[in-house]
N, C-alpha and C positions, 0 to 999 in steps of 0.2 A: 600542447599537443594532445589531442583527442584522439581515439582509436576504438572501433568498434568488431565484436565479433558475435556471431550469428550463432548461439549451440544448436539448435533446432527450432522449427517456427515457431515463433512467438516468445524465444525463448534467448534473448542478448545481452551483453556482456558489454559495457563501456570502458573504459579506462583511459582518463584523464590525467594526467600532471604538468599540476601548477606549483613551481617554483620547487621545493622540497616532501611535496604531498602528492601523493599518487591517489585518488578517489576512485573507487571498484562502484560500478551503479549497476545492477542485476536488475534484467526487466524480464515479467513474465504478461506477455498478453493472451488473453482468453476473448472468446468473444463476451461483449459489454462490461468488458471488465481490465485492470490496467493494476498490476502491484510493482513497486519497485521500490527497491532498500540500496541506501549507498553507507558504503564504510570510508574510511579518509584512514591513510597508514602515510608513517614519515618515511618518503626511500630516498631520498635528495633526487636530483635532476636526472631525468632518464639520457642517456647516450646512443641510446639508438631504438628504432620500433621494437612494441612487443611483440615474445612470439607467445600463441598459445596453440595446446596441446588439448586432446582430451583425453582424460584418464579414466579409469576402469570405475571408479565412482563420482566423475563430476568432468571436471576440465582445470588445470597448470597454466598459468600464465608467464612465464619468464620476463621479466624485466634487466634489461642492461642499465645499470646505476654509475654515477660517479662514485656510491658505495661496495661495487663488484655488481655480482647476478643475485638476482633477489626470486624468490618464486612468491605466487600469489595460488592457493588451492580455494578451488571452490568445490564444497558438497552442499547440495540442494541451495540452501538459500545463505549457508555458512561460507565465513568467508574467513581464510587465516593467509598467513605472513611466514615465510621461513628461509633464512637465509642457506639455505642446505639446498644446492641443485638435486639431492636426494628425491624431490617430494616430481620432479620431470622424469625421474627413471623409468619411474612405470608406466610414459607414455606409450601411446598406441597411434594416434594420427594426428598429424600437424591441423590445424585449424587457421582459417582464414582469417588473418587481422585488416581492416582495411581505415585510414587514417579517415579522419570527418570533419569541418570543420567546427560544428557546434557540440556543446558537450549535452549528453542526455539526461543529467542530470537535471535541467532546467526541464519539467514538464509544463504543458500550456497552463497557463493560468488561467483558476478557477472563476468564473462569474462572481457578480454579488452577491451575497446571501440577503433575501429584506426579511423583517417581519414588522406585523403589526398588531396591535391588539383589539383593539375594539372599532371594527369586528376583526377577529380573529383573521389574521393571512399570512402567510408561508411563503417565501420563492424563493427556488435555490437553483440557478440555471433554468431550465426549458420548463421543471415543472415548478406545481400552481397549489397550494390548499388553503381552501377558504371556509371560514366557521362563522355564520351569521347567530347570534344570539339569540336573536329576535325571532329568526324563522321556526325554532323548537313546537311543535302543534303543541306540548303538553304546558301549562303554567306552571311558574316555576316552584309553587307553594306548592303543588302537587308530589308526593312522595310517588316514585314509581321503583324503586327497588331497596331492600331493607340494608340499611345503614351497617348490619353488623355481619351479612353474610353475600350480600350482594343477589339475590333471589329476587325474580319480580314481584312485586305487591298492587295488590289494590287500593287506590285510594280509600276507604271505605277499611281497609283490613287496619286492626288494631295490634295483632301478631302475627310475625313471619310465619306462614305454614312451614315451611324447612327448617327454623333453627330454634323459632320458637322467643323470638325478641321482639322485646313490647316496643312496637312503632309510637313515636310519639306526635 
């Protein structure tokens, strides 16, 4: 049983249990952007849908156990466990649970990463980075920036003018 709740856009709450684990997946979406942290707590088998609440600093999720009532508290990205209906007292409004059937845990899987070396290339999903060796204008026996301070140099220079290190 999977179950999803909405705290504000971009901003949901999953809750899955399988078998004796109840798994809490936190998603926050941004535009081009996607974070999600999941916790796994042992509650045994739920007994009936969760409810959740939001609270004056986060949102109470209530769970029905074959253990009794379990509360799950969330602040910000923190996620704790207390068997104390204590922690739903300072509810304020009920919040929408609504059942799903896949769990959000599974996000889409990521592309293949390649590389290669010679010549240099990179792909990681859509994008590309390519380093040709060969194409550098400068030869590669040519010293262009001084070994001990990182300053451009002259071919032709014997000492870094900034740090004053004898190019060799």
């Amino acid at each position: 049983m999977a179950y999803v709740c909405e705290l504000s856009t971009g901003h949901r709450v999953s809750l899955d249990n399988r078998g004796n684990q109840t798994i809490v997946t936190v998603t926050l979406e941004m535009p081009g952007q996607q974070q999600q942290t999941s916790n796994s707590m042992i509650t045994g088998p739920w007994t009936a849908p969760p409810e959740a609440y939001q609270s004056d600093d986060g949102a109470v999720f209530k769970l029905f156990t074959s253990q009794g009532e379990l509360c799950i508290q969330l602040q910000g990205n923190s996620v704790s466990m207390t068997t104390s209906t204590a922690a739903a007292a300072g509810k304020q409004q009920q919040l929408s649970v609504q059942q799903t059937t896949t769990s959000s845990m599974n996000m889409p899987p990521m592309e293949p990463m390649g590389m290669t070396m010679n010549p240099m290339e990179m792909r990681m999903g859509d994008m590309e980075l390519k380093m040709d060796a060969t194409s550098s204008n400068a030869p590669s026996n040519v010293r262009q920036f001084c070994s001990q301070c990182g300053t451009k140099v002259a071919p032709d220079d014997r000492f870094c003018s900034s740090c004053g290190h004898r190019l060799s």
